[in-house]
C-alpha positions in Angstrom: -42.0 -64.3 -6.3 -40.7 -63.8 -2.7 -44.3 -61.8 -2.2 -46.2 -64.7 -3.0 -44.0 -67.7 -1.3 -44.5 -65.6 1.8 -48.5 -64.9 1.4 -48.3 -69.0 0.7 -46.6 -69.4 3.9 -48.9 -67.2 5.7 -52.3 -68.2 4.2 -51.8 -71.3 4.2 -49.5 -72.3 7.0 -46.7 -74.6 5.0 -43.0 -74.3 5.0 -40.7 -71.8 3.0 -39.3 -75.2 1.7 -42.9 -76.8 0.6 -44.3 -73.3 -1.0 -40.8 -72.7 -2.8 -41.2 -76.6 -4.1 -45.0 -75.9 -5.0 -44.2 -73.0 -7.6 -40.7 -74.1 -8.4 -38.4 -71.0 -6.9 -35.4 -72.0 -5.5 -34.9 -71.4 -1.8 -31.7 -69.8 -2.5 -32.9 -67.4 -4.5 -36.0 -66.4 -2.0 -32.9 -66.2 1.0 -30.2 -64.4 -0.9 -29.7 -60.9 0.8 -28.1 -58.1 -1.5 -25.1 -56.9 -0.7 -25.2 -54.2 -2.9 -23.9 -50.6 -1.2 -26.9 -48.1 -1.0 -25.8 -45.4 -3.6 -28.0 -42.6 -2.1 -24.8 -43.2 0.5 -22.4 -43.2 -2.4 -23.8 -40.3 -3.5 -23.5 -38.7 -0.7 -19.9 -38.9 -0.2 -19.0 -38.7 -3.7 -20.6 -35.6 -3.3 -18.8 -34.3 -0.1 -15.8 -34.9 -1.3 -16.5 -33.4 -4.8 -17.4 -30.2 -2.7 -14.2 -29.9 -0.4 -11.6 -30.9 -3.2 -12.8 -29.5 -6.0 -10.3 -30.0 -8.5 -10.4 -33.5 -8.2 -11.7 -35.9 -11.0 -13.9 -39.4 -11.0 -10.9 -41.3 -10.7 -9.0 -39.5 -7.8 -12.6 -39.7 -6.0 -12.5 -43.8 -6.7 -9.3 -44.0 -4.6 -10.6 -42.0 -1.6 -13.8 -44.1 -1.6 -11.7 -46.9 -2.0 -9.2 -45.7 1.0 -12.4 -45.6 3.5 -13.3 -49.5 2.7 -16.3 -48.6 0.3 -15.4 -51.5 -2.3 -17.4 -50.2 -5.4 -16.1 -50.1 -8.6 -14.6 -47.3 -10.8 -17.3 -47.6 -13.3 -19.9 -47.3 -10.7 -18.4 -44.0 -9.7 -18.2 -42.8 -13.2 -21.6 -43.2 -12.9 -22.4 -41.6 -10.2 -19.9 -39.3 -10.1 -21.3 -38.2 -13.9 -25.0 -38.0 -12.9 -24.4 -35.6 -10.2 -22.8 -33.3 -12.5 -19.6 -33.4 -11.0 -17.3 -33.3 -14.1 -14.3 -31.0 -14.2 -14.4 -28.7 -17.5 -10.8 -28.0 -19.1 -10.0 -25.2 -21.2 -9.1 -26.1 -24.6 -5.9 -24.6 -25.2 -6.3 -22.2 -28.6 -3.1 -23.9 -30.3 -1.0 -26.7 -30.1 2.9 -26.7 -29.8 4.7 -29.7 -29.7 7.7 -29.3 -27.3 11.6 -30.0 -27.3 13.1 -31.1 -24.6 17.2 -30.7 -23.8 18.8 -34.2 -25.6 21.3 -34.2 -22.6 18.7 -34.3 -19.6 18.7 -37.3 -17.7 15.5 -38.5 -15.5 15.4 -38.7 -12.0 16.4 -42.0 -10.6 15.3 -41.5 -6.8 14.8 -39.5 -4.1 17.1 -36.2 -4.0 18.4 -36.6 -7.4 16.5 -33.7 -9.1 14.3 -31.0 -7.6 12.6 -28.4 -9.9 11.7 -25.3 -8.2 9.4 -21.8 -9.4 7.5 -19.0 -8.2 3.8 -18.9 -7.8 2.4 -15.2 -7.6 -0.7 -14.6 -5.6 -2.1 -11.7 -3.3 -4.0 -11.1 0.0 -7.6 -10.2 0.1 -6.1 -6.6 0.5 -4.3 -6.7 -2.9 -0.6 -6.6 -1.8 1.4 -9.4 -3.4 2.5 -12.6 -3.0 5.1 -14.5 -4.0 5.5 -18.6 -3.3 8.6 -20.4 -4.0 7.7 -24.3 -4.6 10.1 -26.8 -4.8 9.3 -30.6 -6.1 11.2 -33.7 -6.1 10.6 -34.8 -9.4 11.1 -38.8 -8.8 9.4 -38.7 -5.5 6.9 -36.3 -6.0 7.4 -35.3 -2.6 7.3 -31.3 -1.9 9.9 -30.4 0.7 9.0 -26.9 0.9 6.0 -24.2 -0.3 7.6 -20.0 0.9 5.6 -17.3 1.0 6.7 -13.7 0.9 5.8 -10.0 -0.4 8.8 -10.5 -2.4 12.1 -12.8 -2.8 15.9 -12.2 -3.9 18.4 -14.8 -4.3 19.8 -14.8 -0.7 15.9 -15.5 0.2 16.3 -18.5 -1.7 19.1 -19.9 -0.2 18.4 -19.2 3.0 14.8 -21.6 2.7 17.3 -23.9 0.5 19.1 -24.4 3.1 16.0 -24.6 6.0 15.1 -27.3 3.9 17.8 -29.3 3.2 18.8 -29.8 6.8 15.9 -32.4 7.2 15.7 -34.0 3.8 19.8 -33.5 2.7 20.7 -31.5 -0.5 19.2 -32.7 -3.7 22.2 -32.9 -7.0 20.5 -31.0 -9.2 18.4 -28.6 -8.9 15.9 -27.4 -12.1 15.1 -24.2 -12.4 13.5 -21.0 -15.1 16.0 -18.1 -15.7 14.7 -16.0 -13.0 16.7 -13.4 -11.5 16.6 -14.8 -8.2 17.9 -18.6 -9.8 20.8 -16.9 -11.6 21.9 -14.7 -8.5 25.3 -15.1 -7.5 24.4 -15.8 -4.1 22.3 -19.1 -5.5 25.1 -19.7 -7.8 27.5 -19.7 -4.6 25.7 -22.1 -2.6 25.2 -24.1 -5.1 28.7 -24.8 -5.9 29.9 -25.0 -2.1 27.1 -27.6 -1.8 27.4 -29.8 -4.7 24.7 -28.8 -6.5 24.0 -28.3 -9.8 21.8 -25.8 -11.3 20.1 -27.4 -14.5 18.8 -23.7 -16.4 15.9 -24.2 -18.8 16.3 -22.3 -22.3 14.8 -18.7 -22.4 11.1 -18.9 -23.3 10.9 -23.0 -22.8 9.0 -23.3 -19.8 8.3 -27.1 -20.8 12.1 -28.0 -20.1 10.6 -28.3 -16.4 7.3 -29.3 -17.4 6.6 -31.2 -13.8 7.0 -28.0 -12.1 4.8 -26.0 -14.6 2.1 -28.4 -13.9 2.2 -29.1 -9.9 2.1 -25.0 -10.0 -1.3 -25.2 -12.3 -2.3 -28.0 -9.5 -1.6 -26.1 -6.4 -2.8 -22.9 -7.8 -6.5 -24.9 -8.7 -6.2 -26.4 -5.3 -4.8 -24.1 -2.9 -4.8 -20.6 -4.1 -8.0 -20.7 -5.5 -10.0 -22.1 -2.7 -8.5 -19.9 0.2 -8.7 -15.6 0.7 -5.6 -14.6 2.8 -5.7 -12.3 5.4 -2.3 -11.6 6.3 1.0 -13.2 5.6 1.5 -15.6 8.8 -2.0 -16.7 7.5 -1.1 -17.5 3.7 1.9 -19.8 5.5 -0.6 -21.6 8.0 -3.3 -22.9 5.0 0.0 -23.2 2.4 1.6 -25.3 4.9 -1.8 -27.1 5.5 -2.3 -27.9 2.0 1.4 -29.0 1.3 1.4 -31.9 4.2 -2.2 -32.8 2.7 -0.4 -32.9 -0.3 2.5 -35.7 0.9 0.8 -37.5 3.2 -2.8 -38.0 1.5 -3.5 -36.7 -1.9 -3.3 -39.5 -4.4 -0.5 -39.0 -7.1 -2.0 -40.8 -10.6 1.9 -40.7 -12.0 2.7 -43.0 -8.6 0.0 -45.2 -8.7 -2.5 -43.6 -6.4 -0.1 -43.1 -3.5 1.4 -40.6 -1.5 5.2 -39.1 -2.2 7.6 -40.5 -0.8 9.1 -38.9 2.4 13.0 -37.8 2.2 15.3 -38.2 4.8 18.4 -35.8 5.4 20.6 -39.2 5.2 19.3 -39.2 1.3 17.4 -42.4 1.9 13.5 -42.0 1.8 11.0 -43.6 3.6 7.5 -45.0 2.4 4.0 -42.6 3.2 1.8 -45.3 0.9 -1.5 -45.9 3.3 
């Protein structure tokens, strides 16, 4: 129709308003100008950022579009996002076990209250090992701290316990495996001169500190995976990387979409939400 009110107007040398009366189309319609966004761009980015975080799903992708002022729907993503083949595949775990947690444990109710720390093993591209202690705060989100070594005993761990805590302050409890680093007397020390309590999950329940289980399986998909190391000084430098990435601009679904929160050593915390 806008074809044809324009070879009227050209042809016959009338008025957008007199052809648009002569075949009934409404002016409007013939002016209106899509705003629609051009998906090739869509595409585009969806795709970049599909390609540098890779572990990332349609709906994390939605809130980095949305971040950058895009404006599009999370359907329309979906879409996209599903016709460029981008879907993550998860395993199907072979059996099902539904877990018990401790009656007695308490959730966090802010910043510093409880931490949940584990080790993460890995290696250089030479095959000597890793080990990575992480450390979460399981109300905030917020990761205070990601060591690397060849190996760790329990006067390791307080010694980056205490690194740490000088800038965010000491958390009051503390959730950890039954490692032989976590039940060290050295830990156990520090822990009682500080005010901290040591909350021990039962042998062979690695679900009573689920959150840690599950930012390992995160950081291991999105970290570890993605990166060879060379030397030790460079497994700190792209572990470091990652871990301020990780507070100050990865979206957190169980925050809505924000960042953690940042702790301060007073035991106050302070907003990193965009």
């Amino acid at each position: 129709m806008r074809e044809l009110v324009r070879g009227m107007c050209s042809d016959w040398a009338v008025s957008i308003r007199t052809a648009c009366g002569a075949i009934g189309f409404d002016r409007s319609t013939f002016h209106y100008q899509s705003r629609r966004t051009d998906q090739a761009a869509v595409a585009n980015r969806i795709k970049e950022i599909c390609e540098t975080r890779v572990r990332y799903g349609y709906r994390r992708v939605h809130v980095l579009l949305d971040r950058e002022g895009w404006g599009i729907n999370v359907k329309k993503v979906y879409r996209i996002y599903k016709e460029l083949g981008m879907q993550l595949r998860h395993k199907t775990p072979k059996r099902r076990v539904k877990a018990k947690l401790r009656d007695n444990r308490a959730e966090a109710v802010g910043p510093n209250d409880v931490w949940a720390m584990d080790y993460v093993h890995d290696q250089l591209a030479t095959g000597k090992k890793l080990r990575v202690l992480t450390v979460v705060d399981t109300f905030s989100r917020y990761v205070p701290v990601l060591d690397v070594r060849y190996s760790y005993r329990g006067e390791d761990v307080v010694a980056t316990l205490d690194q740490v805590c000088r800038t965010t302050g000491y958390p009051k409890t503390i959730r950890v495996d039954q490692g032989t680093e976590f039940v060290s007397r050295d830990v156990d020390l520090w822990a009682y001169q500080r005010g901290v309590v040591l909350d021990f999950s039962r042998p062979g329940k690695p679900t009573d500190n689920a959150l840690i289980e599950a930012f390992n399986g995160r950081f291991r998909a999105e970290c570890l995976n993605q990166h060879w190391f060379l030397t030790l000084a460079d497994a700190a430098e792209k572990l470091e990387a990652w871990r301020r990435y990780y507070n100050e601009e990865r979206p957190h679904g169980a925050i809505g979409n924000k960042v953690p929160i940042m702790l301060t050593k007073s035991g106050g915390a302070t907003s990193r939400s965009p």
